[in-house]
C-alpha positions as CSV (number, residue, x, y, z in Angstrom):
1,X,-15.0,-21.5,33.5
2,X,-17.7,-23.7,31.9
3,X,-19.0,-20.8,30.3
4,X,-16.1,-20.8,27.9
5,X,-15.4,-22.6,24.9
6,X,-12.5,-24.2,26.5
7,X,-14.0,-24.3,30.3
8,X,-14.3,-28.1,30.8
9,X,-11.0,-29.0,32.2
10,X,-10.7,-25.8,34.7
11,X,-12.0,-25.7,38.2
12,X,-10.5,-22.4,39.0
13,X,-11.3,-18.5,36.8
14,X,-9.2,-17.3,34.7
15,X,-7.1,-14.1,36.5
16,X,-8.4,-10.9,36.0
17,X,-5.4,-9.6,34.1
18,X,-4.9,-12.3,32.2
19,X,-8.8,-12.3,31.4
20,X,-7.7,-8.6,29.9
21,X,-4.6,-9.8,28.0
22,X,-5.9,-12.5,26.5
23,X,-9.4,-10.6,24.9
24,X,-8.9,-9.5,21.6
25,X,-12.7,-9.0,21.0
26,X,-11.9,-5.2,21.1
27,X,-10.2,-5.4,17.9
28,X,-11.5,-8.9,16.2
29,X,-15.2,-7.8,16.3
30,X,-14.4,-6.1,13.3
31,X,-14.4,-9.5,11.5
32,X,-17.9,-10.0,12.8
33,X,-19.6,-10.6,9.0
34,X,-16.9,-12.7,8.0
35,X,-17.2,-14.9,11.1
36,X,-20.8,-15.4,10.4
37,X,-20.2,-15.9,6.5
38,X,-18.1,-18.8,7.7
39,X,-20.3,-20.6,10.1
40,X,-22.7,-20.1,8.2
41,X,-21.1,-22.2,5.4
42,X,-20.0,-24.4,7.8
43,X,-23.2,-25.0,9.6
44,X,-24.0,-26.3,5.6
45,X,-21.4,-28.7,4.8
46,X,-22.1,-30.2,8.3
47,X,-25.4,-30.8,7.1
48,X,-24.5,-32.7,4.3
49,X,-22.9,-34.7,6.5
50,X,-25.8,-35.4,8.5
51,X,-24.4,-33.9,11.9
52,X,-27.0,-31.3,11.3
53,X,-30.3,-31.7,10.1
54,X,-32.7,-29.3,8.1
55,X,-34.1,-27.4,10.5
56,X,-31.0,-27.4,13.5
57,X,-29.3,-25.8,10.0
58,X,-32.0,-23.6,9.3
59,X,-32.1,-22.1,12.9
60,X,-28.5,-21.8,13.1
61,X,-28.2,-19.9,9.6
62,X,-31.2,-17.8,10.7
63,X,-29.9,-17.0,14.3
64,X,-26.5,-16.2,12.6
65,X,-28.4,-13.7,10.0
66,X,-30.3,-11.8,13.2
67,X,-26.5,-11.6,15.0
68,X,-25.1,-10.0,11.8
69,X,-27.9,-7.3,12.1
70,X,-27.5,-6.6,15.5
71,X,-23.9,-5.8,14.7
72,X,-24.6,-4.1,11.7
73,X,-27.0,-2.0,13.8
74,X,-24.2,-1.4,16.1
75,X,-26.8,-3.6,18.9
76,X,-24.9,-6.1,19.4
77,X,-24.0,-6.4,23.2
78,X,-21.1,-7.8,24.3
79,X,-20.0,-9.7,28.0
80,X,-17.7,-10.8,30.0
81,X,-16.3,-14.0,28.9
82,X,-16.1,-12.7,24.9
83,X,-12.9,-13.2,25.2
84,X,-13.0,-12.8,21.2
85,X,-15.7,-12.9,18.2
86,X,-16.2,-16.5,17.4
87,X,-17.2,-16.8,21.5
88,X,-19.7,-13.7,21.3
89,X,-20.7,-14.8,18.3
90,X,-21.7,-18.4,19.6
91,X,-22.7,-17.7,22.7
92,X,-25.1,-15.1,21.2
93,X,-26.6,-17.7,19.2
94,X,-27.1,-20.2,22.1
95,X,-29.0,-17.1,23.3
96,X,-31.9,-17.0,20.3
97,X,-31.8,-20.6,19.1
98,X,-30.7,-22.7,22.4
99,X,-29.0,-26.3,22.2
100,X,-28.8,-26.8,18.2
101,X,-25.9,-23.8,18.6
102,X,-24.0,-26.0,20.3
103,X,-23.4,-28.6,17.6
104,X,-22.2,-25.6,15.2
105,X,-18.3,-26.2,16.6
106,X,-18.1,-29.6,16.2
107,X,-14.7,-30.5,13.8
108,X,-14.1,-26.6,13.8
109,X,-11.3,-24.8,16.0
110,X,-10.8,-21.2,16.5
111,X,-7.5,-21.9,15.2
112,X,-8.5,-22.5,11.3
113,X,-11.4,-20.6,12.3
114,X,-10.1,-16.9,12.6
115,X,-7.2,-17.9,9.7
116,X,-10.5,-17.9,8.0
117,X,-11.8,-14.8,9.0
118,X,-9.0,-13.1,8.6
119,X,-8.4,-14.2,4.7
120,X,-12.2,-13.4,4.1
121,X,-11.9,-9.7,5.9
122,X,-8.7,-8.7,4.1
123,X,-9.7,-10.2,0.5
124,X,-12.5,-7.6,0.7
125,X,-10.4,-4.9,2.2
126,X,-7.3,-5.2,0.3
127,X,-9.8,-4.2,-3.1
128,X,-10.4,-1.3,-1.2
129,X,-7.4,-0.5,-0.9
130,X,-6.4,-1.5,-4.5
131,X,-9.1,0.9,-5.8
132,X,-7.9,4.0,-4.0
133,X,-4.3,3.5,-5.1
134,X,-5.8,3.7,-8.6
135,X,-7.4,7.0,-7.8
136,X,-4.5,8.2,-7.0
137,X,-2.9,7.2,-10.2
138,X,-5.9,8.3,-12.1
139,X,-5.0,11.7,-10.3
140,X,-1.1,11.8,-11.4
141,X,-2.3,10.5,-15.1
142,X,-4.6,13.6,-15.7
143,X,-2.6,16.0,-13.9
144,X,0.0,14.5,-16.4
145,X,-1.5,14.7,-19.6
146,X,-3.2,18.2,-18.6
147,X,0.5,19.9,-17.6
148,X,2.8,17.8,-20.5
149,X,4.2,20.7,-21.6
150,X,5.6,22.1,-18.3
151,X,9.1,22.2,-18.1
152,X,11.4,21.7,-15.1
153,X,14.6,20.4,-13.2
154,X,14.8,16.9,-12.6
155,X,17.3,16.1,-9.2
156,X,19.9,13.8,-8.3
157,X,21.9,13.9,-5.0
158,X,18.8,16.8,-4.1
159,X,20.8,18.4,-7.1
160,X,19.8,20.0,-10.1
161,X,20.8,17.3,-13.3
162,X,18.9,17.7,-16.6
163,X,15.5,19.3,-17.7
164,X,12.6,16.7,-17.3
165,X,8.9,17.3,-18.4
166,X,6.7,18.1,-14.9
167,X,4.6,15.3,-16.5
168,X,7.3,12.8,-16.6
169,X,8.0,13.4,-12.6
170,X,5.1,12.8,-11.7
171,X,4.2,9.4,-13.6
172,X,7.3,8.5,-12.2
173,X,5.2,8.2,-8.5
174,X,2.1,7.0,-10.6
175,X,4.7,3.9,-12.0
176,X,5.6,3.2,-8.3
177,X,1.8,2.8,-7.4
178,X,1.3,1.0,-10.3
179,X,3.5,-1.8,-9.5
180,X,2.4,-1.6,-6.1
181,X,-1.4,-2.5,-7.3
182,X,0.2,-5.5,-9.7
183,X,1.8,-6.9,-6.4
184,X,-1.6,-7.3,-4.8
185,X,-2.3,-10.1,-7.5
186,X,0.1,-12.0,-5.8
187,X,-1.0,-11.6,-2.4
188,X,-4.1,-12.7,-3.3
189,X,-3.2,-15.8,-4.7
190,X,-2.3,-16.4,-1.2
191,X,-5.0,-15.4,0.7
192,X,-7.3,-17.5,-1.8
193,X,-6.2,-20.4,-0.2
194,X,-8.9,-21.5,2.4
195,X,-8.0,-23.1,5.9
196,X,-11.1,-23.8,7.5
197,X,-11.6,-27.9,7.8
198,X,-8.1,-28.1,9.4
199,X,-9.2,-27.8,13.0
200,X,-6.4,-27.0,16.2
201,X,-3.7,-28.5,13.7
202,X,-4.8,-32.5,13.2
203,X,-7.4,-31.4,10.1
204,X,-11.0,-32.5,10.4
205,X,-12.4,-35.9,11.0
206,X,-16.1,-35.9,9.6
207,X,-15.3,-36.4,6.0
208,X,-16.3,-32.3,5.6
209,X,-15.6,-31.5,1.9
210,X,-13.2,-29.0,2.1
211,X,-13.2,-28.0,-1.6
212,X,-17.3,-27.5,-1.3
213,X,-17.1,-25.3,1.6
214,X,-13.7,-23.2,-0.1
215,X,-16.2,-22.8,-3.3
216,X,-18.9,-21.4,-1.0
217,X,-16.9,-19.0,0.4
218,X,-15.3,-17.7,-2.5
219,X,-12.0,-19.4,-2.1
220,X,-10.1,-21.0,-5.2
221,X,-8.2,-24.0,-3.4
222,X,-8.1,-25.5,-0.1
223,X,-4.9,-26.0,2.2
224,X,-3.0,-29.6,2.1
225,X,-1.0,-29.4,5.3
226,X,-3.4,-28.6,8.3
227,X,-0.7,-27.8,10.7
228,X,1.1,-25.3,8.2
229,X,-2.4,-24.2,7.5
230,X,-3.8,-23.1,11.2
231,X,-0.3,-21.4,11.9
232,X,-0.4,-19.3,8.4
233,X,0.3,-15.9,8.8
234,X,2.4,-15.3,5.5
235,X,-0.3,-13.5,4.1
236,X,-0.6,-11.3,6.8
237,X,3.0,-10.7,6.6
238,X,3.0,-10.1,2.5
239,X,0.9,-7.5,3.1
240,X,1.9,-5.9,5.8
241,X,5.4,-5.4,3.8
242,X,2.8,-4.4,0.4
243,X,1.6,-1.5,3.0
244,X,4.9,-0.7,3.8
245,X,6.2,-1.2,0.6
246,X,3.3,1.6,-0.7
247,X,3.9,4.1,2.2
248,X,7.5,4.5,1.2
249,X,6.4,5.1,-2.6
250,X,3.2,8.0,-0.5
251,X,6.6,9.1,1.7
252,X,9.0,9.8,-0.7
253,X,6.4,11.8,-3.5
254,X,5.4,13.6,-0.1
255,X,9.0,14.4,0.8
256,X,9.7,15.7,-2.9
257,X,6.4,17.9,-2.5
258,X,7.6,19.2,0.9
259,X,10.5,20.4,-1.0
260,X,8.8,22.1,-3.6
261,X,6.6,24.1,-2.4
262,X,9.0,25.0,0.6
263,X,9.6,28.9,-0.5
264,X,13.4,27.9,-1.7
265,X,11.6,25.8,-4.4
266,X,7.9,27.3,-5.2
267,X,7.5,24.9,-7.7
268,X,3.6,23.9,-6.5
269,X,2.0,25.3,-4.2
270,X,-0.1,22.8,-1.6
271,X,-3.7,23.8,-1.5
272,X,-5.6,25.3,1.7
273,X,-7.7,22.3,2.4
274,X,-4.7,20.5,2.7
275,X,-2.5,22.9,5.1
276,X,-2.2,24.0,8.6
277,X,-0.8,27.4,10.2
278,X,1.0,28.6,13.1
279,X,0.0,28.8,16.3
280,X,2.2,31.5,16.6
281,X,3.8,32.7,13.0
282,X,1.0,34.3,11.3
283,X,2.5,34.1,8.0
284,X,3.1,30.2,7.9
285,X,1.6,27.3,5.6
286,X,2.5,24.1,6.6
287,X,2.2,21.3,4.5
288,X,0.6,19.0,7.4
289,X,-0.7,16.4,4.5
290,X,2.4,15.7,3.6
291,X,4.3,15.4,6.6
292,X,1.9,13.2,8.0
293,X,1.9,10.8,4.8
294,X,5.7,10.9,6.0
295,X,5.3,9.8,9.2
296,X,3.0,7.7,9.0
297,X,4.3,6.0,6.1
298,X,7.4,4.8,8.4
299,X,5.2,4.0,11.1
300,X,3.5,0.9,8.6
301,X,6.7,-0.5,7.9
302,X,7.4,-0.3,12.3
303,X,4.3,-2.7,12.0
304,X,5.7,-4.7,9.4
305,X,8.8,-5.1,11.7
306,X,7.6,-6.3,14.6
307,X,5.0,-8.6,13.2
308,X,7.9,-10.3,11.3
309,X,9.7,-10.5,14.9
310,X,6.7,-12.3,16.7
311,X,6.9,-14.6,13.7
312,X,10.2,-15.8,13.6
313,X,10.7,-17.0,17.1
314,X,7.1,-19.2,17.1
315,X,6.7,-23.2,16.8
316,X,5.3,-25.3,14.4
317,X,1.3,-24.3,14.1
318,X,-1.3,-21.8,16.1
319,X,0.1,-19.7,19.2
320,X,-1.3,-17.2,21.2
321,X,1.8,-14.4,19.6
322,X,-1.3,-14.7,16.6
323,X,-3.7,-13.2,18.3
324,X,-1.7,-9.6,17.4
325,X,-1.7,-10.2,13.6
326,X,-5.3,-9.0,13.6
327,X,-4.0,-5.2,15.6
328,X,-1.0,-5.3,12.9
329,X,-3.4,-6.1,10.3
330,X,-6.1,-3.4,10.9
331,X,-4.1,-1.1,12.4
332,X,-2.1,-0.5,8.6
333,X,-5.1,-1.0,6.7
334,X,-6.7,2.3,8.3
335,X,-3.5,4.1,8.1
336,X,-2.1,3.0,4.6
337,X,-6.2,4.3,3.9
338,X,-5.8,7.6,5.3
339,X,-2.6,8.5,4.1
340,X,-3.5,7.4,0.8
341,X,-7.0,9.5,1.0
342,X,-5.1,12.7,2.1
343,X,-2.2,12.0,-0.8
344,X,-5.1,11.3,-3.4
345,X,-6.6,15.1,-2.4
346,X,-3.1,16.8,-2.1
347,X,-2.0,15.9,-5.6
348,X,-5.4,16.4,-6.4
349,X,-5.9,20.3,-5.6
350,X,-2.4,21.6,-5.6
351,X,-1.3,24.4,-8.1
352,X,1.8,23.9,-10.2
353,X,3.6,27.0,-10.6
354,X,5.0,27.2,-14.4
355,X,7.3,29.9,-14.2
356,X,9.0,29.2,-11.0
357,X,9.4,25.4,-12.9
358,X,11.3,26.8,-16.0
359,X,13.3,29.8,-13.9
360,X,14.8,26.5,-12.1
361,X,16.1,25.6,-15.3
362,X,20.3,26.4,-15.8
363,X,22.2,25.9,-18.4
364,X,24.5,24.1,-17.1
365,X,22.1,21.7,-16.8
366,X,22.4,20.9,-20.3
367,X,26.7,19.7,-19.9
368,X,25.4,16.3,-20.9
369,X,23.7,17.6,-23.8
370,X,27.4,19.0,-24.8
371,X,28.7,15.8,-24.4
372,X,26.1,13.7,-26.4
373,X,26.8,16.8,-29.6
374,X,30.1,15.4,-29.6
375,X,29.1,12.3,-29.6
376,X,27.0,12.7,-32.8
377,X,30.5,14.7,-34.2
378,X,32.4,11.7,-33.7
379,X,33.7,11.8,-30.0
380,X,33.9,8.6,-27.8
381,X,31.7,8.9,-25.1
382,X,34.3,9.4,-22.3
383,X,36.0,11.6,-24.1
384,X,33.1,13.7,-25.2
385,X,32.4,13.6,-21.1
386,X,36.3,15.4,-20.7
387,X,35.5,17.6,-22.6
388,X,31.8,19.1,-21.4
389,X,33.2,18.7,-18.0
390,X,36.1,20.9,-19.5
391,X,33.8,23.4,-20.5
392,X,31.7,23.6,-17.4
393,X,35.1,24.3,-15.6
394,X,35.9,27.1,-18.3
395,X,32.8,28.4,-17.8
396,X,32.9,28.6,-14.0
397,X,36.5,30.2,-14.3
398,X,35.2,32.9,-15.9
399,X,32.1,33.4,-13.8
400,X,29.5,33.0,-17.0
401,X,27.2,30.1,-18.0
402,X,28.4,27.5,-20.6
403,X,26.1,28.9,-23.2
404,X,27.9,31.9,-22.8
405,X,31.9,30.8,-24.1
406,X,32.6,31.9,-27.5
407,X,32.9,29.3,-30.0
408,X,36.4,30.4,-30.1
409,X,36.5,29.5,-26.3
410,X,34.8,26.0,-27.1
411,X,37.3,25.2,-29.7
412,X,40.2,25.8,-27.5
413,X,38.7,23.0,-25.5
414,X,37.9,20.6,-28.4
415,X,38.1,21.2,-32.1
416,X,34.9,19.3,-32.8
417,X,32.7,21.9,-31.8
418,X,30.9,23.9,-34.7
419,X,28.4,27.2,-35.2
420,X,25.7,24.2,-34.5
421,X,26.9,24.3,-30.6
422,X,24.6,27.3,-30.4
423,X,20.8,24.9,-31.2
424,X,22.4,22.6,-27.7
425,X,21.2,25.7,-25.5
426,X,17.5,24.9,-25.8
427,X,15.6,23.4,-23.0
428,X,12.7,22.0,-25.4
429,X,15.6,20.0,-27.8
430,X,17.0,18.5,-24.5
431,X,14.0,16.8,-23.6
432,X,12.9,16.2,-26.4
433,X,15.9,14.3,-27.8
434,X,14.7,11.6,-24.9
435,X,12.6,9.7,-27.4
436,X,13.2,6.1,-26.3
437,X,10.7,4.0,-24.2
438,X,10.7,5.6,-20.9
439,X,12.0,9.2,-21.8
440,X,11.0,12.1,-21.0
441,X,10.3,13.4,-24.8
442,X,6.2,14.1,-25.2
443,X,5.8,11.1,-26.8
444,X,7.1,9.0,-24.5
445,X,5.3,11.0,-21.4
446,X,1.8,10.5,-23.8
447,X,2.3,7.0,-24.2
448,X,3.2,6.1,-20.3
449,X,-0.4,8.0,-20.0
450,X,-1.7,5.7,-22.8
451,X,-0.3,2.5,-20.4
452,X,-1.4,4.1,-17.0
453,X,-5.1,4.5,-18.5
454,X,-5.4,1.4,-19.2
């Protein structure tokens, strides 16, 4: 075992199955730049310290800089015995600069060690992320302000309710994704918190300044409680429930587009690049995108889950149960990535069919608008709601649609209703008389536009 980190005080190898278990290099190497950014800072603040010297520095930040292009160059070569990437990493600089490698570790744990990586990989990463939910918004907001004046039924209960602009709908996703790009301020505020100089869980005990070293790695404060500190996986866990949180908002726009352009709807139509057929039904167009965004979309928050299980059961600081917040937290990343690629081209390319939009429309989608005329004639609310439900009843009775009773009819029902009923059966007045903040009227649909621009 003495070629391990941790060989010293074993005289017997590790099993073979446990040698398997316990690797995580598979999956860590993936932090490989971030593990070199950090030693290399490290290797620095030790050498104002004087536990390195110029040139020991110098070879270790040089060494580190020809590891980083082997794995850049996809030569890097791992062994047995990387049992993760802070090990290959070392030992591969023991390999080009000798002893002075040795004296990199010193103060320095794996425990605030990969905290550290991980922080440094997901800050990047999550503005990644951040910038393709934004393409998908940008998507939604032209789509939006090119199709404002399409008309069709908004749902409740999967029923039709009242006329809504196409426009309007669709911000209504582009809201969800914005919110979910203003909660990634907040998760950042925790990852921006740096860990390194804590150690296995006592803190460091060479005087390294810690606020130095967070500065040179990007970092805005340090950590004050280096036990809390190595065993810190909240951020992991904020944004594992973020992922989730933006694969529900992907899921349920792909369920609503499912539904439409299923042939019982027709309201869009999902483009070829974005479809699969039958293997054995000729005639089929299956909207594969979408489903998938679906699927997968529950699958992030099945991560989510079972991280927050292996968290709840573990003792104060680092345990071995960590070493799986690195699957769970590349694992979602690629798959919130892919589904929100695939979603991004979907919107993207698919054709909104007008007509099939305003042939939805009913009339009886406009019993509310009965109500709020009476409303303006006087009515109370509640009773004004009687009534319209009244008429709807009438109308069904006699097997027409509201806008076809006779005033006559209408004033049996209520003696409040006037010649001026007849301007209540327009689609355009309906939405347009939703004029506050929020409403589907144009100007409210141009000035969400305005907000989601900018």
């Amino acid at each position: 075992e003495c070629n391990k980190l941790w060989g010293g005080r074993f005289s017997e190898a590790t099993d073979t199955s446990l040698e398997k278990l316990n690797s995580s290099i598979n999956f860590d190497k993936r932090m490989y730049a971030e593990d070199i950014e950090g030693s290399k800072a490290y290797a620095e603040a030790l050498k104002k310290i004087k536990l390195l010297n110029d040139e020991e520095t110098g070879l270790i930040c040089d060494g580190l800089d020809k590891i980083k292009i082997e794995w850049d160059k996809n030569m890097f070569v791992t062994k047995d015995g990387d049992e993760d990437i802070h090990t290959a990493n070392e030992r591969r600089l023991k390999e080009i600069i000798g002893e002075p490698a040795t004296k990199l570790h010193v103060g320095r744990s794996r425990n605030d060690q990969v905290v550290t990586d991980m922080k440094l990989w997901l800050r990047t990463h999550l503005k990644e992320l951040d910038n393709t939910v934004k393409s998908l918004v940008k998507v939604i907001v032209n789509r939006s302000a090119n199709e404002i004046d399409i008309m069709m039924p908004g749902y409740t209960h999967l029923q039709r309710a009242q006329p809504v602009r196409w426009s309007h709908y669709l911000l209504s996703h582009g809201w969800n994704l914005k919110k979910d790009c203003d909660r990634l301020d907040d998760i950042l505020k925790l990852i921006n918190v740096m860990p390194l100089g804590s150690g296995a869980l006592a803190g460091n005990p060479f005087s390294v300044d810690r606020s130095a070293l967070a500065t040179s790695l990007g970092f805005q404060s340090v950590t004050q409680n280096s036990m809390q500190a190595v065993g810190d996986r909240d951020f992991i866990a904020e944004f594992l429930f973020w992922a989730s949180m933006v694969g529900i908002h992907l899921s349920r726009l792909a369920e609503d587009l499912i539904l439409y352009s299923s042939k019982e709807f027709e309201f869009v139509t999902i483009d070829d690049s974005y479809s699969t057929g039958s293997s054995l039904m000729p005639q089929k167009r299956n909207p594969d995108s979408l489903e998938l965004i679906r699927g997968i979309g529950g699958s992030l928050f099945g991560q989510c889950c079972s991280f927050m299980m292996v968290l709840k059961s573990l003792p104060s600081t680092y345990n071995k149960d960590l070493q799986y917040d690195k699957e769970a937290m590349f694992t979602t990343f690629d798959k919130l990535r892919s589904i929100l690629e695939v979603a991004t081209g979907t919107v993207k390319t698919l054709k909104i069919n007008q007509d099939k939009c305003k042939n939805a429309l009913s009339f009886e989608m406009l019993a509310t608008d009965v109500a709020y005329y009476l409303v303006r004639k006087g009515v109370a609310f509640r009773e004004a709601h009687y009534v319209a439900g009244r008429v709807v009843a009438e109308a069904e009775r006699k097997g027409v649609s509201i806008c076809d009773l006779t005033l006559e009819e209408l004033k049996n029902i209520s003696p409040s209703f006037g010649i001026d009923i007849g301007k209540v059966w327009n689609y355009e007045n309906s939405i347009e008389q939703y004029q506050a903040v929020g409403g589907t009227a144009k100007t409210s649909v141009l000035k969400q536009i305005e907000l989601l621009e900018n």
